[in-house]
VMD Tcl script that builds the backbone (N, CA, C; Angstrom):
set m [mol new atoms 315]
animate dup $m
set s [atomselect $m all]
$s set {name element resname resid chain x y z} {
  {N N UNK 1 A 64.508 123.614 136.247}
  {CA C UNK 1 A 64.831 122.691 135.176}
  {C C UNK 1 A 66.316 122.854 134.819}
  {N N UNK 2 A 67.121 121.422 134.717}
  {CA C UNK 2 A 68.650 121.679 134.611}
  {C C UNK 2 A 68.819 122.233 133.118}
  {N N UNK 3 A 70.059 123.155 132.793}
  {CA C UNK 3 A 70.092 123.595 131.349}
  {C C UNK 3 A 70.168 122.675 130.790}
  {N N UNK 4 A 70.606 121.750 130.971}
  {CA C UNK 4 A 71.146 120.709 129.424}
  {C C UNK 4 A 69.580 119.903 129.239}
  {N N UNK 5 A 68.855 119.506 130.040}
  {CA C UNK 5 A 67.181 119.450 129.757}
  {C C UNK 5 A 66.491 120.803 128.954}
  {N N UNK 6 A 66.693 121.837 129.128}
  {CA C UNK 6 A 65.933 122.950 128.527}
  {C C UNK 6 A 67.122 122.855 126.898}
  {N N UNK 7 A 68.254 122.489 127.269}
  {CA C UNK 7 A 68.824 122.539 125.799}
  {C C UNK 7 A 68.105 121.396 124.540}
  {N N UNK 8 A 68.028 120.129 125.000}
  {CA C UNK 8 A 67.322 118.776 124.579}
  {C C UNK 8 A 65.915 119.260 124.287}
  {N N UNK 9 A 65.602 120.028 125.216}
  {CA C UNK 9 A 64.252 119.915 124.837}
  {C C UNK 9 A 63.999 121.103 123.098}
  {N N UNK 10 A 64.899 122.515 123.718}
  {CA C UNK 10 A 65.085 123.605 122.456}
  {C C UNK 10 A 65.345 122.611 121.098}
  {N N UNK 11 A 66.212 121.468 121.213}
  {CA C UNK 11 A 66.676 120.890 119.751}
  {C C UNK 11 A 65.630 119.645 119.475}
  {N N UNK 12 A 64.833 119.643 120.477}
  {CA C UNK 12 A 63.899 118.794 119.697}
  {C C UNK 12 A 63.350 119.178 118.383}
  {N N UNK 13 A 62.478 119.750 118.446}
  {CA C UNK 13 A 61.700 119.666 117.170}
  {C C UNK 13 A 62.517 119.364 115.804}
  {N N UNK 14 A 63.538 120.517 115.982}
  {CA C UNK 14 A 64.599 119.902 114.818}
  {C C UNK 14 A 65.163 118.366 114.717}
  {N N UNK 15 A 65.342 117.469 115.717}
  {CA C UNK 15 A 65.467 116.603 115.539}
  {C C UNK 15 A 64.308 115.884 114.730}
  {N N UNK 16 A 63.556 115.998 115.280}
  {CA C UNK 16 A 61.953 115.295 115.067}
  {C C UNK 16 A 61.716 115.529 113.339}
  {N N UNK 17 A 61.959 116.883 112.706}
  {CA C UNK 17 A 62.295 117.056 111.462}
  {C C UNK 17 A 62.843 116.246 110.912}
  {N N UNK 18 A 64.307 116.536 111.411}
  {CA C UNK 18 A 65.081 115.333 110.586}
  {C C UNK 18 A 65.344 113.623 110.366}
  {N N UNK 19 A 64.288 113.516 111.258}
  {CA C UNK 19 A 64.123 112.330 111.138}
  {C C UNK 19 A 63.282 111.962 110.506}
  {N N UNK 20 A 62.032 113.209 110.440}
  {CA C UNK 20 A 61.501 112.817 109.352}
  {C C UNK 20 A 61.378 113.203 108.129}
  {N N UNK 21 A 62.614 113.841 107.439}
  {CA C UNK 21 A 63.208 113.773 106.201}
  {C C UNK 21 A 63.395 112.495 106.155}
  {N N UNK 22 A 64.341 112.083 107.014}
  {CA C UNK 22 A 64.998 111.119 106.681}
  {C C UNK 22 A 64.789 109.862 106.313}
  {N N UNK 23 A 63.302 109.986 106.986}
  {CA C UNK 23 A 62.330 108.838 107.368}
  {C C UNK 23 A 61.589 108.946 105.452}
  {N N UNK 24 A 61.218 109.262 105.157}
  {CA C UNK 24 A 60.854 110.140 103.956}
  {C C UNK 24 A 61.840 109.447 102.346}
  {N N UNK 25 A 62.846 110.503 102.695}
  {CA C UNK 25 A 64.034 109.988 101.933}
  {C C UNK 25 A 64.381 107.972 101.506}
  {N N UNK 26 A 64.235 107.671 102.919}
  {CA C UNK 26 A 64.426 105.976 102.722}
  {C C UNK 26 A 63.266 105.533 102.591}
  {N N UNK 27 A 62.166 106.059 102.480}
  {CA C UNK 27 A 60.787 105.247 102.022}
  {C C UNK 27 A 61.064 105.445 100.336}
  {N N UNK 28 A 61.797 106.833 100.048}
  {CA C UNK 28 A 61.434 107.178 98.543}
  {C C UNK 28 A 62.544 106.029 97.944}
  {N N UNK 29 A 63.458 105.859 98.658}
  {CA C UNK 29 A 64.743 104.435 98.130}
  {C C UNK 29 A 63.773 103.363 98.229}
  {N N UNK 30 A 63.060 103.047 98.843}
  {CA C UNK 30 A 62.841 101.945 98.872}
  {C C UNK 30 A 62.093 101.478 97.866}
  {N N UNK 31 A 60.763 102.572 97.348}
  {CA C UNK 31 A 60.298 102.377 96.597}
  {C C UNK 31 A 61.011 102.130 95.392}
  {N N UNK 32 A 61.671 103.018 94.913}
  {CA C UNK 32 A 62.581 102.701 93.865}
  {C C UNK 32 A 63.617 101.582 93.735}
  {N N UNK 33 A 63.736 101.083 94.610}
  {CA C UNK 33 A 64.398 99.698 94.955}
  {C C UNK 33 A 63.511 98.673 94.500}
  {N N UNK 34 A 62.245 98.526 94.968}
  {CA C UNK 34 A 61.167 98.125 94.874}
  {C C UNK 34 A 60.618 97.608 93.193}
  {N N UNK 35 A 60.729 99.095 92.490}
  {CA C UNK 35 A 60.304 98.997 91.051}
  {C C UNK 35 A 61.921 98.239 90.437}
  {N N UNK 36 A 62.719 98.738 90.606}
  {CA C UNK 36 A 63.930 97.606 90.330}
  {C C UNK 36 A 64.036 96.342 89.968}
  {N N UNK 37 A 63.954 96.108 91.117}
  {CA C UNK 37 A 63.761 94.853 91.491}
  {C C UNK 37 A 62.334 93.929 90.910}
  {N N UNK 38 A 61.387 94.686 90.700}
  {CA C UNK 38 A 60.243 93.832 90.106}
  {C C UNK 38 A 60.656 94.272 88.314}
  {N N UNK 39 A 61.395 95.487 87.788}
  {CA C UNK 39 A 61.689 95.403 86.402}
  {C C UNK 39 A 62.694 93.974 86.024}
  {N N UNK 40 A 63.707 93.849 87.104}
  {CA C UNK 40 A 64.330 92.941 87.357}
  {C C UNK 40 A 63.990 91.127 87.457}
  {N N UNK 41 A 62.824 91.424 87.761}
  {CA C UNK 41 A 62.495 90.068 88.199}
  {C C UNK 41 A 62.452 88.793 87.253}
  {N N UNK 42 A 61.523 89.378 86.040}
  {CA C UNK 42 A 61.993 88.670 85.273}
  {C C UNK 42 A 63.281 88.048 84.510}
  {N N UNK 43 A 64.203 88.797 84.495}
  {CA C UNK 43 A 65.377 88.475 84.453}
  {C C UNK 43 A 66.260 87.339 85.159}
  {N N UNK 44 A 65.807 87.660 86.168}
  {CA C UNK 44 A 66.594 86.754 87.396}
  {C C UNK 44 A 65.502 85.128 87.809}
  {N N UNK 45 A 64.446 85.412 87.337}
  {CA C UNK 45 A 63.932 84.412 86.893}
  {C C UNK 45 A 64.330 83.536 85.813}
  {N N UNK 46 A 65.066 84.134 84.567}
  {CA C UNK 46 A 65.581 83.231 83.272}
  {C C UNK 46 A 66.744 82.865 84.092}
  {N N UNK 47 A 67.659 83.454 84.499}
  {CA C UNK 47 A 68.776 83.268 85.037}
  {C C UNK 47 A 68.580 82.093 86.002}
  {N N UNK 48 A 67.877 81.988 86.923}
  {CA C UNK 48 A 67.509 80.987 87.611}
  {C C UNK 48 A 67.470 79.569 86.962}
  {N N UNK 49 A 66.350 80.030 85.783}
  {CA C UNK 49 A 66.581 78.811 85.021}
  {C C UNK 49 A 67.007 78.293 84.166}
  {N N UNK 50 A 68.106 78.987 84.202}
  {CA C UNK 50 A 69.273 78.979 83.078}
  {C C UNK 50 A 70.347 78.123 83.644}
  {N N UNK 51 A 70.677 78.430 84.782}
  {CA C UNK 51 A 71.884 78.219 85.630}
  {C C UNK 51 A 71.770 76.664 85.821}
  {N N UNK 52 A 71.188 75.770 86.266}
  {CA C UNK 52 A 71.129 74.295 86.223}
  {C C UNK 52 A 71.762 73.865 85.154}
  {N N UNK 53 A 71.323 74.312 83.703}
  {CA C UNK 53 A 71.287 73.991 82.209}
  {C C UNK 53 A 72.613 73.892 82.021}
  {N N UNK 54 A 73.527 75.400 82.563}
  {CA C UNK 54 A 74.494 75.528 82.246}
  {C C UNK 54 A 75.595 74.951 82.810}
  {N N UNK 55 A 75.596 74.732 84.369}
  {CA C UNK 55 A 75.808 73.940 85.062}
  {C C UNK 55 A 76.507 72.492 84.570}
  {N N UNK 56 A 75.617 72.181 84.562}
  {CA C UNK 56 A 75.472 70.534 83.793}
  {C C UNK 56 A 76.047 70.123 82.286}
  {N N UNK 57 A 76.083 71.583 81.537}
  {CA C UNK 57 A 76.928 71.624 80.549}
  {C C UNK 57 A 78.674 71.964 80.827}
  {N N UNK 58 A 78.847 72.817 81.576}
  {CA C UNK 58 A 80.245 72.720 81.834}
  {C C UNK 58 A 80.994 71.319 82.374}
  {N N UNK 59 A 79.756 70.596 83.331}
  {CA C UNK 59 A 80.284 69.730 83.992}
  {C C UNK 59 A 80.586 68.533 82.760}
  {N N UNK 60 A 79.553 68.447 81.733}
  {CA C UNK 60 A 80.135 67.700 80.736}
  {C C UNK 60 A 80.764 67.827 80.067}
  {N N UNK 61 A 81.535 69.323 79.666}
  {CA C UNK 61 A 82.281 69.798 79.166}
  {C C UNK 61 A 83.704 68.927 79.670}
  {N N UNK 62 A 84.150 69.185 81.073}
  {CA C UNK 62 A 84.528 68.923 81.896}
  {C C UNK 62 A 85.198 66.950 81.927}
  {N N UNK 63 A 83.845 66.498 81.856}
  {CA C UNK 63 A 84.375 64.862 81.833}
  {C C UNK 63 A 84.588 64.303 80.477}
  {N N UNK 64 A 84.373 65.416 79.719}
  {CA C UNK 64 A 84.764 64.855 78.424}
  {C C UNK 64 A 86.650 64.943 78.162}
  {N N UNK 65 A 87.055 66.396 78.677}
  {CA C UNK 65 A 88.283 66.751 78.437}
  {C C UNK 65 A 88.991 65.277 79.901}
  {N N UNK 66 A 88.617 65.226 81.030}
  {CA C UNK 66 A 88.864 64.268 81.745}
  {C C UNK 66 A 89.305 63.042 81.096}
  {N N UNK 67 A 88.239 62.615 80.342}
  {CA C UNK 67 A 87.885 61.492 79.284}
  {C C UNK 67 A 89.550 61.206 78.254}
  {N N UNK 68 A 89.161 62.500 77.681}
  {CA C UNK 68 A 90.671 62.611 76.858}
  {C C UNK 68 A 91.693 62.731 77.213}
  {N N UNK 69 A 91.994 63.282 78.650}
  {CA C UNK 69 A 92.931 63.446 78.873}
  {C C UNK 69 A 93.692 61.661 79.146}
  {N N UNK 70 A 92.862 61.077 79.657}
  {CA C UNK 70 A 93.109 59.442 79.712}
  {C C UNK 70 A 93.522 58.450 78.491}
  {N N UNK 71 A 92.891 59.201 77.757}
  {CA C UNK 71 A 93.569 58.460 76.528}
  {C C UNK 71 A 95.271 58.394 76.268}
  {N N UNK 72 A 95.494 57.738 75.917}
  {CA C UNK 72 A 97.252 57.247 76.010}
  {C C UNK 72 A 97.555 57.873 74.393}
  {N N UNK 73 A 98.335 59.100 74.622}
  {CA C UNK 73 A 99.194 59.687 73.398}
  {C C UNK 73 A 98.734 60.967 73.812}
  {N N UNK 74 A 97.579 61.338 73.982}
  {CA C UNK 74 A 96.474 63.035 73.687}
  {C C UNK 74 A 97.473 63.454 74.474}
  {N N UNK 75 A 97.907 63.338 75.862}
  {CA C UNK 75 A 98.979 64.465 76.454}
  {C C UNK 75 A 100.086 64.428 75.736}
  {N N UNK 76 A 100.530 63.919 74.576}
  {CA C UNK 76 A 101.861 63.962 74.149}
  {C C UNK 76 A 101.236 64.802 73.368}
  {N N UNK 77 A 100.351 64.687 72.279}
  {CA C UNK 77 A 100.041 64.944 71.279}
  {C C UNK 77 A 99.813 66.778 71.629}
  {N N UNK 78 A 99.180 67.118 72.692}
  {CA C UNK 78 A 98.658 68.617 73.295}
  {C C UNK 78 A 99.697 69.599 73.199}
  {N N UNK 79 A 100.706 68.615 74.058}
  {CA C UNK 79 A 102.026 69.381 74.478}
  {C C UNK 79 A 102.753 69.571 73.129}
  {N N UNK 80 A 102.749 68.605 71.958}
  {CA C UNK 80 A 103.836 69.127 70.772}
  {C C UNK 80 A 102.946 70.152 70.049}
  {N N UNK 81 A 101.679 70.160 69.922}
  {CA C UNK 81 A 100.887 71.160 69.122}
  {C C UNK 81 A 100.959 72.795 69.853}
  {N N UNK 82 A 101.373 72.675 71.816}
  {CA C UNK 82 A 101.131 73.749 72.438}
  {C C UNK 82 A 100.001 74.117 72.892}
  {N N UNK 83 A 98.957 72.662 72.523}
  {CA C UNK 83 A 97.746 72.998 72.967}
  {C C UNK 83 A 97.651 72.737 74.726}
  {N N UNK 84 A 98.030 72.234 75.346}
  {CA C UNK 84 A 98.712 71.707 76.737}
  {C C UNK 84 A 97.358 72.179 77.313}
  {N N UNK 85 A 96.464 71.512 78.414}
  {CA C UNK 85 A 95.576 72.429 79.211}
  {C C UNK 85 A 96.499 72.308 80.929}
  {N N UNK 86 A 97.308 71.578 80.725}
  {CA C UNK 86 A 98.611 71.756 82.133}
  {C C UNK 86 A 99.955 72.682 80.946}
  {N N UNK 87 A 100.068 73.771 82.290}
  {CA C UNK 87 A 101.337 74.863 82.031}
  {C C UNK 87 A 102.263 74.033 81.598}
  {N N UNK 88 A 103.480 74.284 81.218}
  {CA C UNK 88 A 104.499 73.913 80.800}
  {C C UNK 88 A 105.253 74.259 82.662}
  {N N UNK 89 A 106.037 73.036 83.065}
  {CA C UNK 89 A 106.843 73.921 84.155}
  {C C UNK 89 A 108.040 75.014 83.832}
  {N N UNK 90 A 108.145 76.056 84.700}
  {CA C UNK 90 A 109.132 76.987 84.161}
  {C C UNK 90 A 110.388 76.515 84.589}
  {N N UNK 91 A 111.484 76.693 83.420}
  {CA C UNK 91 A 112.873 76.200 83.417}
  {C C UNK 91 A 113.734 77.000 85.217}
  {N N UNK 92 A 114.281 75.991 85.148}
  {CA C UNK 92 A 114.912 77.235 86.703}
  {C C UNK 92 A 115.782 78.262 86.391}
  {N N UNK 93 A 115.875 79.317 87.203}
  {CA C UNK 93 A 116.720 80.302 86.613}
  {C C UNK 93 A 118.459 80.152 86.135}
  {N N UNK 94 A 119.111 80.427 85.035}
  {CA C UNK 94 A 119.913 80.357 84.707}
  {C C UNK 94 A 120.306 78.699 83.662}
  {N N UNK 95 A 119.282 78.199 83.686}
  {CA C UNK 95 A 119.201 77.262 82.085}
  {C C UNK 95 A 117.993 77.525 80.816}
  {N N UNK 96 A 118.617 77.344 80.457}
  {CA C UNK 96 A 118.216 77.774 78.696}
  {C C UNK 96 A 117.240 76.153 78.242}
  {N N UNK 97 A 116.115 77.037 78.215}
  {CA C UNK 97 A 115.195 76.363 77.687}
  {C C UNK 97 A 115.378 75.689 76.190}
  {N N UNK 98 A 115.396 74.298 75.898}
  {CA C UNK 98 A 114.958 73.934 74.464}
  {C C UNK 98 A 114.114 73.618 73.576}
  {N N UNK 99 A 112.821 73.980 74.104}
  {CA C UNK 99 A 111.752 73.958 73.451}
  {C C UNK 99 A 111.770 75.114 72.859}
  {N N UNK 100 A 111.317 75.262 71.619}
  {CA C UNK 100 A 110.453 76.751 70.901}
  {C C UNK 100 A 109.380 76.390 71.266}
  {N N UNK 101 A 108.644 77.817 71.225}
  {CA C UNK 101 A 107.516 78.128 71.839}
  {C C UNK 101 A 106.817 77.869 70.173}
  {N N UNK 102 A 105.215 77.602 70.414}
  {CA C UNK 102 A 104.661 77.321 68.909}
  {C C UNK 102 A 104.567 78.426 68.146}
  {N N UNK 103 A 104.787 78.509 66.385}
  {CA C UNK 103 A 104.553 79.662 65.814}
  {C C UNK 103 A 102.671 80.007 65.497}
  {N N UNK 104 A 102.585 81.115 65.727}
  {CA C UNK 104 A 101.381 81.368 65.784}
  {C C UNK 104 A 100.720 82.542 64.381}
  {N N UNK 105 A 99.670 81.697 63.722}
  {CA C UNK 105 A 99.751 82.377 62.397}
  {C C UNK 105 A 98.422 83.545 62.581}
}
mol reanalyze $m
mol bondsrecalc $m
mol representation Tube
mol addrep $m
């Protein structure tokens, strides 16, 4: 019998062990993954049906500010209050801005 066969064979059993620790170990994750996930469940169930709701509220959120933004004056009106939902562009370097920035109480 060649040595490196009589060596494979000497480290078996230890292998065979550790595999089944190991084997062991990821059943005990799993389970606990397991209870997780079902403490969880309900949760991700509201969430589920939450998410459409909310959805559909941003999106009207959304066409309303659209809405206004169309109106003729509201972008003038945004920009002198500082309420702006578009940045201000930044001045290029080396000119002096003349706007003040809004005071904030």
């Amino acid at each position: 019998m060649p040595i490196a066969s009589a060596q494979v064979i000497e480290q078996l059993p230890g292998l065979i062990e550790n595999l089944a620790t190991a084997t062991e170990r990821l059943n005990k994750t799993l389970d606990r993954f397991e209870r997780y996930m079902a403490l969880a469940d309900p949760t991700l169930q509201t969430i589920d049906r939450l998410l459409p709701q909310l959805e559909a509220m941003v999106a009207r959120g959304d066409e309303a500010f659209q809405t206004l933004r169309d109106i003729p004056g509201v972008g003038a009106f945004g920009r002198l209050t500082g309420f702006s939902a578009r940045p201000e562009p930044e001045p290029k370097p080396g000119t002096k801005s003349t706007r003040k920035p809004p005071k904030r109480k």
